[in-house]
N, C-alpha and C positions, 0 to 999 in steps of 0.2 A: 195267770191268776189262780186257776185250780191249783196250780202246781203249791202257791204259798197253801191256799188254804188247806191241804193235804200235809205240809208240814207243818200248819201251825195244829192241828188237829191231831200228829201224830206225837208233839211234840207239848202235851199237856201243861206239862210245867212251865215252859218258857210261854204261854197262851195265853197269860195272866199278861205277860210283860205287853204280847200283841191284841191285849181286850181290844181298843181300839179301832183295829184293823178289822176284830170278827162284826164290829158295830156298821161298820159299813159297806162290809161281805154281804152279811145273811138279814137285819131288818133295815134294808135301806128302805124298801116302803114305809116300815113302819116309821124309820125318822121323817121320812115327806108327809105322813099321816099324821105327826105330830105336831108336825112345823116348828121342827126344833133344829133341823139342819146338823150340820158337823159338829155344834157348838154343843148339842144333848147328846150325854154320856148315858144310855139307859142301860143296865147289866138285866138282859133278859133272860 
C-alpha cells in the first residue's frame, strides 16, 4: 500500500487520474466522519 502511495505522490501528474485512490488513502476518517462512505468524492 505505501508502496502505491509513494508512486502516486511521486508521480503528480498521473494523481489527478488516482484522486480517488488518495480519498481513501489519507481522509478515510474524515469520510466515516462524514457518513458519506466511498460514494463522497471530497477534493481535500
Amino acid at each position: 500500500m505505501l508502496a502505491m502511495i509513494r508512486r502516486l505522490l511521486s508521480r503528480r501528474a498521473e494523481a489527478s487520474r488516482y484522486a480517488p485512490i488518495q480519498i481513501y488513502t489519507e481522509p478515510t476518517k474524515r469520510i466515516r466522519l462524514e457518513g458519506g462512505g466511498p460514494t463522497t468524492r471530497e477534493p481535500s
